[in-house]
VOGU-3710 file (C-alpha; in Angstrom, 3 decimals, decimal comma):
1> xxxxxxxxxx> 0,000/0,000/0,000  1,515/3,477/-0,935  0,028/7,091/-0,098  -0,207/10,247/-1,994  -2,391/13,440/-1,634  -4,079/13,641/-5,389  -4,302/10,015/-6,982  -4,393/10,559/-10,816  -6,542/7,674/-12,686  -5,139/8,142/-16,423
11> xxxxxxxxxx> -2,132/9,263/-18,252  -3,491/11,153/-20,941  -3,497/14,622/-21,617  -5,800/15,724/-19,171  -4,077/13,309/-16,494  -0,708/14,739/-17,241  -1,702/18,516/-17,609  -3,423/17,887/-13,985  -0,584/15,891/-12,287  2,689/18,893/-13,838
21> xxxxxxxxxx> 0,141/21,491/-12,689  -0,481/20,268/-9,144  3,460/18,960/-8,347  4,249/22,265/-9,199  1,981/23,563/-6,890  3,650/21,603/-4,600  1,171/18,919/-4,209  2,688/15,387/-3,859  0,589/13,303/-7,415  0,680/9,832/-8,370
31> xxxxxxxxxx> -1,035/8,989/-11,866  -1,634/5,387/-12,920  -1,268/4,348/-16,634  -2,070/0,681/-17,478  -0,334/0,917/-20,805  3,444/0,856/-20,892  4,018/3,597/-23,287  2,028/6,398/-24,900  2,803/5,134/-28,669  -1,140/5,003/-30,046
41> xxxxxxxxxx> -1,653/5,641/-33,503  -4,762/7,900/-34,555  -5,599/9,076/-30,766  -6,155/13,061/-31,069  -3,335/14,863/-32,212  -4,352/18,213/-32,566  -3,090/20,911/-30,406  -4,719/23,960/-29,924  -4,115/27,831/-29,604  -5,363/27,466/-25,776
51> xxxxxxxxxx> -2,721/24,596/-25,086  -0,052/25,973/-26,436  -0,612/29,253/-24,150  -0,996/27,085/-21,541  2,940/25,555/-22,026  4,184/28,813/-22,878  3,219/30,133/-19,600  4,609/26,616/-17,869  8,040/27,546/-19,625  7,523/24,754/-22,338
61> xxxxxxxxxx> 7,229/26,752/-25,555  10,631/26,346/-26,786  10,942/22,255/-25,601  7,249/21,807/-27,782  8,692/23,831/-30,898  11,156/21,217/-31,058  8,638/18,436/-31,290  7,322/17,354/-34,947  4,834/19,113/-35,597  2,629/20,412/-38,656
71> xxxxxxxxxx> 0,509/23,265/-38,487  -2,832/24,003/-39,970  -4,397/27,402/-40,167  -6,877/26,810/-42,578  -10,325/24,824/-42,844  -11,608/24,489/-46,172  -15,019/22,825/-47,947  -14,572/22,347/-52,016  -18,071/23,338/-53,301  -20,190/23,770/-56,673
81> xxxxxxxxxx> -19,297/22,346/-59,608  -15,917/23,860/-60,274  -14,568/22,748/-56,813  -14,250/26,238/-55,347  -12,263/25,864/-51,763  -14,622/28,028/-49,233  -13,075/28,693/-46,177  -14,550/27,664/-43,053  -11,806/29,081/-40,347  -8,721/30,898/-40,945
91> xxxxxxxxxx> -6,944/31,078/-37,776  -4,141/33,529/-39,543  -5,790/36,676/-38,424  -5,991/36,090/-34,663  -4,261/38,011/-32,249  -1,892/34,822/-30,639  1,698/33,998/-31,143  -0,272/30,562/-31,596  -2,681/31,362/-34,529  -2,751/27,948/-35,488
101> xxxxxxxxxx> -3,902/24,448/-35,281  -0,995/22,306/-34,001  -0,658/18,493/-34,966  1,549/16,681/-32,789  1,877/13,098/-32,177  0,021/12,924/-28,643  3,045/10,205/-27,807  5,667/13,555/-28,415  3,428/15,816/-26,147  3,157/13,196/-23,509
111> xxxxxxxxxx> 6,824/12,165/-23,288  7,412/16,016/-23,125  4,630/16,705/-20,146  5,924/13,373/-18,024  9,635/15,016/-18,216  8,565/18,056/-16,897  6,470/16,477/-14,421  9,375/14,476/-13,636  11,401/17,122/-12,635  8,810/17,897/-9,574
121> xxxxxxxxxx> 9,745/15,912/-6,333  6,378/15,280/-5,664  5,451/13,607/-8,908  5,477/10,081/-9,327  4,102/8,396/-12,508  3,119/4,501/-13,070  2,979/2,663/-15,865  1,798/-0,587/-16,592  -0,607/-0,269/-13,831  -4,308/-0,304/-13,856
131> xxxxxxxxxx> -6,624/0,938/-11,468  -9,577/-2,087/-10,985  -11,451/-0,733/-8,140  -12,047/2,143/-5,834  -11,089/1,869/-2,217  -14,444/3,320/-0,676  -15,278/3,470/3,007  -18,162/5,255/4,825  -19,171/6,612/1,280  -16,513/7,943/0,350
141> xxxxxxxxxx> -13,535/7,113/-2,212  -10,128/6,684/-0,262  -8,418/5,706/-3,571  -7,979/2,807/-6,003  -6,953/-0,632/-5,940  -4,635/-1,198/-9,101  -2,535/-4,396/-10,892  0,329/-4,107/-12,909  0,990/-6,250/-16,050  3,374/-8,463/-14,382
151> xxxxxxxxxx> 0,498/-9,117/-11,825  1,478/-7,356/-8,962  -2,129/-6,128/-6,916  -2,044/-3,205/-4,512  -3,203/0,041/-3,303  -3,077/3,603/-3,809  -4,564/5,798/-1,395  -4,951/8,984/-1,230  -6,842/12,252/-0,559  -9,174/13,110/-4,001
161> xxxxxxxxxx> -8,514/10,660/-6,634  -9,292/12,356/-10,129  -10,670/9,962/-12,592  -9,241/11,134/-16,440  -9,177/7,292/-17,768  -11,689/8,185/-20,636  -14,874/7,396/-22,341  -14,809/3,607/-19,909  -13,187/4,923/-16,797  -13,678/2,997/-13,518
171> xxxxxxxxxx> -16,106/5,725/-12,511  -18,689/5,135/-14,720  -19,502/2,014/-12,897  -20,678/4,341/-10,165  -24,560/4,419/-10,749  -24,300/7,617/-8,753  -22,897/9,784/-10,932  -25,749/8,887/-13,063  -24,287/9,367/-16,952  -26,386/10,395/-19,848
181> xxxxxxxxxx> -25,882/9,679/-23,430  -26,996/11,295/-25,964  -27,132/8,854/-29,358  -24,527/9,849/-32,128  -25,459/8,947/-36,276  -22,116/8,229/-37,075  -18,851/6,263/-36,297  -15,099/7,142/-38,150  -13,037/5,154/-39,763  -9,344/6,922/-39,254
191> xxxxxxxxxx> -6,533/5,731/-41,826  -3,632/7,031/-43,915  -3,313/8,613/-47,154  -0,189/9,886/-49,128  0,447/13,405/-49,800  2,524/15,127/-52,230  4,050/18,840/-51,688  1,992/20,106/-54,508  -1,088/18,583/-52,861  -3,767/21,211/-50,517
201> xxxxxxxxxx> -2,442/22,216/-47,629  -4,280/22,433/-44,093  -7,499/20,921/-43,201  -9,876/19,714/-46,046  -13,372/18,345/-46,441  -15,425/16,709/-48,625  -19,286/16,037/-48,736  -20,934/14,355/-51,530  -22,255/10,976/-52,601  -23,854/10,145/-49,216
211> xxxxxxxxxx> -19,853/10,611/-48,093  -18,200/13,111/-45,785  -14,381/12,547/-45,272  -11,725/15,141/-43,621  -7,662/15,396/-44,563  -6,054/16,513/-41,814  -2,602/17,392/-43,270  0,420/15,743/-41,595  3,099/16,859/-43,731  3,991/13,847/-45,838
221> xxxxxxxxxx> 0,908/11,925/-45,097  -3,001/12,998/-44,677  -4,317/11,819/-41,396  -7,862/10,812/-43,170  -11,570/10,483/-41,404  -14,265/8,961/-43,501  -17,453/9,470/-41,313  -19,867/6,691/-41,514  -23,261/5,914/-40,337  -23,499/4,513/-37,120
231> xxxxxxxxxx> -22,954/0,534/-36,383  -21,763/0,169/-40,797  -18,056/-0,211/-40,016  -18,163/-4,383/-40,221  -20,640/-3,848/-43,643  -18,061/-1,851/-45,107  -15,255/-4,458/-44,567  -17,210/-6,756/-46,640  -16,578/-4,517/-49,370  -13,614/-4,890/-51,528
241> xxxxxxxxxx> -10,569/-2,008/-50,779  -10,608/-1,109/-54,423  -14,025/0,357/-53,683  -13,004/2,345/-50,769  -9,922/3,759/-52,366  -11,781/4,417/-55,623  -14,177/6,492/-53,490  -11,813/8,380/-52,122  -10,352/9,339/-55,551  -13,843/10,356/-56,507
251> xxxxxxxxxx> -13,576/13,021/-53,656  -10,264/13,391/-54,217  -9,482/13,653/-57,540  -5,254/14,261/-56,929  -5,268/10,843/-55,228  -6,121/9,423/-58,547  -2,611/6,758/-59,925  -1,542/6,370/-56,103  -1,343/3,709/-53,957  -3,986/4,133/-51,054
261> xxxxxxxxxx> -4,991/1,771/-48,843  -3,737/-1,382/-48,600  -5,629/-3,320/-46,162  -8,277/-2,873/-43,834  -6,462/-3,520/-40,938  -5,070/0,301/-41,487  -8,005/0,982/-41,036  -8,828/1,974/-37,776  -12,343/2,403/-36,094  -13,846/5,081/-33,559
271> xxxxxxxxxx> -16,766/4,101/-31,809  -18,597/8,315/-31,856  -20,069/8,403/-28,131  -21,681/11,732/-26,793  -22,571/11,430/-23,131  -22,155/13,043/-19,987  -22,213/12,873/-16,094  -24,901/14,368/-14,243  -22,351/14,712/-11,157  -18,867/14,555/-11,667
281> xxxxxxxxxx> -18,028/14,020/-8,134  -18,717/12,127/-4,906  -16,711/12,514/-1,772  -13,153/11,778/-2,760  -13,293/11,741/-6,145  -13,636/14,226/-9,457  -13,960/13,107/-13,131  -12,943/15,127/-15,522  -12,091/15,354/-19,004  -13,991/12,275/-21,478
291> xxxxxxxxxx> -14,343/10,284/-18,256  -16,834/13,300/-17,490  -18,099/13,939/-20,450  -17,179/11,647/-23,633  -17,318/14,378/-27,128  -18,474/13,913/-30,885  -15,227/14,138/-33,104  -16,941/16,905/-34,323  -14,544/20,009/-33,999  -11,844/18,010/-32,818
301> xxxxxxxxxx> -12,088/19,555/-29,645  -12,343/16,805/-27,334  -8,612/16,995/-26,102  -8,823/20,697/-25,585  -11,786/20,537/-23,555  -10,277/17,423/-21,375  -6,785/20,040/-20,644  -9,062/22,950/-19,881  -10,922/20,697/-17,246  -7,518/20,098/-15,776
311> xxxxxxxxxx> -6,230/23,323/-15,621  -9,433/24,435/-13,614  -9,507/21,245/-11,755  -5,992/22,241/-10,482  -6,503/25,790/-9,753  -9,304/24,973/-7,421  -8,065/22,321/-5,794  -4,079/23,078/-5,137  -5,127/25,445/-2,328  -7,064/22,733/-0,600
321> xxxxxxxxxx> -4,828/19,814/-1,023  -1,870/21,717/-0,051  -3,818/22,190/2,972  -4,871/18,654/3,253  -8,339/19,152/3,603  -10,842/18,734/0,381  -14,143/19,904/1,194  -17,182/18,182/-1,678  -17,694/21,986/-2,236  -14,159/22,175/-3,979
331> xxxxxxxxxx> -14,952/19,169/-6,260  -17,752/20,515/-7,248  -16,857/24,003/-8,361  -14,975/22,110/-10,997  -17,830/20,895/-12,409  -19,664/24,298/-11,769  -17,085/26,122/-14,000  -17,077/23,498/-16,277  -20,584/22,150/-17,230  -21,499/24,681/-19,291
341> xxxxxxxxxx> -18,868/24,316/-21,505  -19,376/20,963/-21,943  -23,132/20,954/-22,469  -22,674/23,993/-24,684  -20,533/22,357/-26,672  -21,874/18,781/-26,870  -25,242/20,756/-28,115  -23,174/22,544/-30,999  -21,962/18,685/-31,854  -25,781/17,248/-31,715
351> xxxxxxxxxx> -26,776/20,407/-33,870  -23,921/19,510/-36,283  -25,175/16,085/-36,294  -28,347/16,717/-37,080  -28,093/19,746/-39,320  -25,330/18,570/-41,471  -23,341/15,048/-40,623  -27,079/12,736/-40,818  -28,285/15,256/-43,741  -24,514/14,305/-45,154
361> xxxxxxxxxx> -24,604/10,346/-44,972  -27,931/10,123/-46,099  -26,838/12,227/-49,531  -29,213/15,139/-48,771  -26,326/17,584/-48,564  -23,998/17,095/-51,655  -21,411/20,385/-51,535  -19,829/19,051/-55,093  -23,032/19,938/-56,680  -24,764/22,347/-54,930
371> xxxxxxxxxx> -23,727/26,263/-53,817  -22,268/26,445/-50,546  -24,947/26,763/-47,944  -26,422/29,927/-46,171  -24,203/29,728/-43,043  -21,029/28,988/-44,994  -21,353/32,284/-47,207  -22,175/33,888/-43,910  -19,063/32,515/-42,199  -16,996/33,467/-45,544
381> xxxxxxxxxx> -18,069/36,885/-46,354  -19,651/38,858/-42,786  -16,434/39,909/-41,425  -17,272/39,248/-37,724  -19,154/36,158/-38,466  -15,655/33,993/-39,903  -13,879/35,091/-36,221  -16,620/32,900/-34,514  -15,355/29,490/-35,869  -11,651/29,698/-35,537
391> xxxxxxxxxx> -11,831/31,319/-31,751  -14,261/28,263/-30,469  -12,055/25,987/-32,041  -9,002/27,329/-30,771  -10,328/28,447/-26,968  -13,586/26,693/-26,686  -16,477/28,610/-24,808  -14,293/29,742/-21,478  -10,720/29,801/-21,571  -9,273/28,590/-17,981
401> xxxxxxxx> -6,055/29,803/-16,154  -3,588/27,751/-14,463  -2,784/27,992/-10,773  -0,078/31,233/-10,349  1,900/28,774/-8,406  2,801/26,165/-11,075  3,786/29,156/-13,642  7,784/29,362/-14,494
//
């Protein structure tokens, strides 16, 4: 059995934002991770304006501009029949020294966060260990039970455990917290796609053909989505690849003569799930980020909301674990300051759904044919209207501050 102040369920972003901000705060952390290593291909590499302020002011700026990295500042729809690019955010004219989209391998960003956390005495990080129960006693959550790979059982307790282990943490086994879903249309199949330097830079979409797929540019590759109707990923696979691929050269006409995909285990699948908590604590224990609140693709904000959860999670709580004494109050003005956001956001996703994604798969929207919609003129000509997209993107709703104490 081992003891810590603030046990961290999950090394992810939002577990590793949480546990740098609070050891510098001086508040001793211990985060579990059951895998041993961060190297996941097609988790959520994007990196926004609001994280990258967030390392600057942690005196990581330089130490991430050495990471690989590929930047998009540009979103951009082909429409009509001449294929005219219509933007749908331009980050370039923000006022930020981070006007820009960031795309990072989230194995880079963690190895980068775990070093600096690792540089705090009070920060002690696990791998290979997984949390399989809470420790809970007179109703309330004393910390986790956890096994390693080699099978080694034991105990971490500790003051407020924070549960950031994603869309099936351990605390969504507690009926208590009571979490609501909210059914999603669609699933994504992620995958790779060669690009050439001549090829469009940035962010691109396509919808047309009862098909929407996104190229998220990656320098020498596309990161690819194709977005799919819910629960079709295993009909697809009966399909032959030269179908896919010849697909995706109909929406992507520079593709055409290259070699695509090549089997369909590149092909990966995300299972789209939009739900949320109703309470996000209980004595002893906080959820944050998609263990919280689980987010549509949509936006490709779900990593950016997960940090921002941290970084208010840790302001309001380093004063009272430093002190020793978490009150249920303190728990819950994190989820105060950050429902909201979430159910303001997770509504823009369900409005997406229904307005465009569902209207999208089942070929009622077809941008190769038709004039770009209403709101997309709007967003491309009405000056104040095309700062709306880029600034939720890149901030979200509410932009949160880290503790003074962990800033270098």
């Amino acid at each position: 059995m081992s003891r810590t102040t603030c046990c961290v369920v999950g090394g992810g972003p939002a577990g590793i934002v949480l546990g740098l901000l609070l050891a510098r705060c001086g508040v001793e952390v211990t985060v579990l991770e059951k895998h041993g290593d961060f190297l996941r291909d097609f988790r959520g590499d994007t990196v926004h304006p609001s994280t990258m302020e967030l390392l600057d002011d942690l005196g990581l700026a330089e130490r991430f501009a050495r990471l690989p990295q590929r930047h998009v500042d540009q979103v951009r729809l082909p429409t009509g029949p001449d294929g005219r690019m219509v933007t749908l955010a331009d980050f370039t004219p923000m006022r930020s020294d981070y006007n820009y989209i960031a795309m990072v391998p989230q194995w880079d960003l963690l190895d980068l966060l775990v070093a600096s956390s690792s540089e705090e005495p009070g920060f002690t990080l696990r791998m290979n260990t997984e949390a399989t129960s809470f420790i809970e006693e007179g109703g309330r959550i004393n910390g986790v039970r956890y096994r390693t790979r080699d099978g080694e059982t034991g105990e971490v307790r500790a003051l407020i455990t924070v549960a950031c282990d994603g869309r099936d943490s351990l605390a969504r086994e507690l009926s208590r917290l009571e979490l609501r879903d909210f059914s999603a249309p669609m699933d994504v199949q992620w995958f790779r796609l060669p690009r050439a330097s001549e090829d469009p830079e940035g962010g691109i979409g396509r919808i047309g053909d009862g098909r929407f797929s996104i190229l998220i540019d990656r320098g020498d590759y596309y990161q690819a989505a194709a977005i799919i109707p819910k629960g079709a990923d295993a009909r697809n696979r009966e399909r032959s690849l030269e179908e896919f691929n010849e697909a995706l050269v109909r929406q992507f006409p520079w593709f055409e003569g290259r070699r695509l995909v090549a089997e369909w285990d590149d092909v990966k699948l995300l299972d789209v799930r939009v739900d949320r908590m109703r309470r996000w604590h209980t004595p002893g224990l906080l959820c944050i980020g998609d263990a919280a609140h689980a987010m549509s693709p949509v936006g490709g904000i779900g990593i950016n909301l997960a940090v921002q959860d941290a970084v208010a999670a840790a302001r309001y709580l380093e004063g009272p674990l430093r002190r020793g004494r978490v009150a249920l109050t303190d728990v819950a003005a994190v989820q105060r300051r950050r429902m909201p956001v979430t159910v303001l956001t997770q509504n823009l996703q369900r409005l997406a759904h229904r307005r465009a994604i569902l209207p999208a798969l089942e070929g009622r929207i077809d941008l190769g044919r038709q004039t770009p919609p209403l709101p997309l003129r709007v967003v491309e000509q009405v000056p104040w209207a095309r700062r709306i997209p880029p600034y939720l993107l890149a901030y979200g709703a509410l932009r949160e501050k880290p503790p003074k104490a962990a800033l270098r």
